[in-house]
C-alpha positions, 0 to 999 in steps of 0.5 A: 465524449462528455465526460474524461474518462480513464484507464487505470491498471494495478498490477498485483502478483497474481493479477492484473486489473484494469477499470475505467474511471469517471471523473468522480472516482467511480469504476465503470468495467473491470478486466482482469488477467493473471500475472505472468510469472516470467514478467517481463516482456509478456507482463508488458503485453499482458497489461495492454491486452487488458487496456485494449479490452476496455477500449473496445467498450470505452472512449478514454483519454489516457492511462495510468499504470499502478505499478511495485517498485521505484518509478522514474521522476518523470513517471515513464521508466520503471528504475527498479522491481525487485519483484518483477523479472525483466522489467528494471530499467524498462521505459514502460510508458513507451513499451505500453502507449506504443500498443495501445496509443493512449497517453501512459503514465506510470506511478508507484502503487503505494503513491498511486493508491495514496492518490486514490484515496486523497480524491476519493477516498479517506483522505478527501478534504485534506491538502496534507495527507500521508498514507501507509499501506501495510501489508506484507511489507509498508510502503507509503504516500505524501500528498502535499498542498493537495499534490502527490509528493514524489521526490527529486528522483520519483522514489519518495515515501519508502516509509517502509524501508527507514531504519527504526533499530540499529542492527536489528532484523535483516530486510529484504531492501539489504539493510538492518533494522527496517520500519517493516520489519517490526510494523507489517502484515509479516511482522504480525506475524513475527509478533504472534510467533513471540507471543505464543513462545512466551505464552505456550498455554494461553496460545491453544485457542490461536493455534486450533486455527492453524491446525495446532501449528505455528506454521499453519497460521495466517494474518486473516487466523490472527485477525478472526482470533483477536476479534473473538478477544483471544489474548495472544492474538491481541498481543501480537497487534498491540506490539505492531500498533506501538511501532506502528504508532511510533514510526508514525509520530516520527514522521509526523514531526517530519511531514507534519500531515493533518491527516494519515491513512492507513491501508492494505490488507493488515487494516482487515482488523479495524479498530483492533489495530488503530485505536492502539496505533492511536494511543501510541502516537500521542505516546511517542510523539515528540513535544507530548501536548504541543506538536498536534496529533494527524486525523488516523483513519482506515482506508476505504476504497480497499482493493480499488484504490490503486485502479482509482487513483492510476486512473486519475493520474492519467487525467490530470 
């Protein structure tokens, strides 16, 4: 073989997606199956269904699984899915290198997606980096002297689940007051809900596109309405950006990175939501004018990143 090549498989909540990966990042073939709702065991040989198809084509040196939820220090067991059946406690490095016999490793998707994008993406060139994905929720990623930083327990970088507000709104993790409940792709939603009750006759514009409900609306009509200037729209990303841009500069403080990434599916908006993210890091951070302020920049390998830095993984 003249090059390493690898497999890197992203397990998402409707499909699971394998790609083979060269040495410069650059995915060669796909496959793809759906997720099997009842997880578990046939999630299991889901994934090495997909890895033995990729196979048949490509010599490859090993695997990397991009997975949700907390994974084992040593990168083999998968210690907690909260949205997964049947796969808590589960050695999944064996369960998949006995199928397919490859070496397996198994990394969280936020770290894994961090590492794609600290190789390849946008956070190439920077030995200090830290990235957040926003979605539904926020997870995160810290690369550090040019490695992924992953805890005593493999579990670090849940940016998500620090507590920003005493008390304050009920997360799915059991605790009060979450950094992604006020800073998600869900809690732009909650701001868009705020912003048109206490703007009812600016919001008609907004609420056209949900077929003139609350209800009907969705992360992409915010995103499309903000971009055309509808002011309630941009209100509700504003009021995401100034805690976004907050928790940011409390973990700048923290980790002191030079450069953070910001990923996942609420970054569709661009610069609608980082140039006031921006603002609200120089606002918040602590020593104002002293403490320098992190490179925030938007991912770039979008959908791939978890396949790209799985798969990299896997060959280093």
């Amino acid at each position: 073989m003249s090059e390493k090549l690898s497999i890197g498989v992203d397990i998402g909540g409707t499909k699971v997606l394998g790609g083979v990966v060269d040495s410069q990042g650059t995915i060669l073939t796909t496959h793809r199956k759906d997720t099997p709702k009842q997880g578990g065991e046939a999630l299991t040989q889901t994934i090495a269904d997909v890895i033995v198809e990729l196979t048949s084509e490509y010599e490859v040196c090993g695997v990397g699984i991009s997975a949700a939820g907390f994974v084992s220090s040593d990168r083999k067991t998968m210690l907690a899915t909260p949205n997964i059946s049947g796969w808590n406690g589960i050695n999944l490095e064996n369960e998949i290198s006995r199928r397919v016999n490859l070496p397996v490793v198994i990394e969280n998707d936020a770290n894994a997606a961090a590492w794609g994008e600290a190789r390849y993406g946008a956070g190439v060139g920077e030995t200090q980096m830290m990235m957040l994905t926003v979605g539904t929720g926020i997870g995160g990623g810290i690369v550090v002297n040019g490695a992924l930083h992953r805890g005593a327990f493999g579990i670090a970088a849940e940016f998500g689940h620090l507590r920003v507000v005493p008390e304050g709104h009920l997360c799915g993790c059991g605790a009060r007051g979450c950094f992604e409940q006020y800073a998600s792709g869900n809690a732009l939603m909650r701001h868009a809900r705020e912003a048109i009750s206490a703007s009812p006759d600016a919001a008609h514009n907004l609420l056209a596109r949900g077929n003139g409900t609350v209800e009907g609306l969705s992360g992409r009509h915010i995103t499309e309405a903000a971009r055309e200037g509808d002011m309630v729209a941009l209100a509700a990303f504003n009021t995401t950006a100034q805690w976004l841009g907050a928790g940011i500069a409390s973990l700048s403080v923290l980790l002191d990175p030079a450069c953070v990434v910001i990923g996942g599916g609420v970054i569709d908006a661009g610069e609608i939501l980082l140039a006031p993210t921006r603002a609200a890091v120089e606002r918040y951070m602590p020593f104002q004018g002293k403490h320098p302020t992190p490179r925030i920049v938007a991912a770039s390998l979008g959908n791939d990143a978890g396949v790209v830095g799985a798969a990299d993984l896997a060959r280093n």
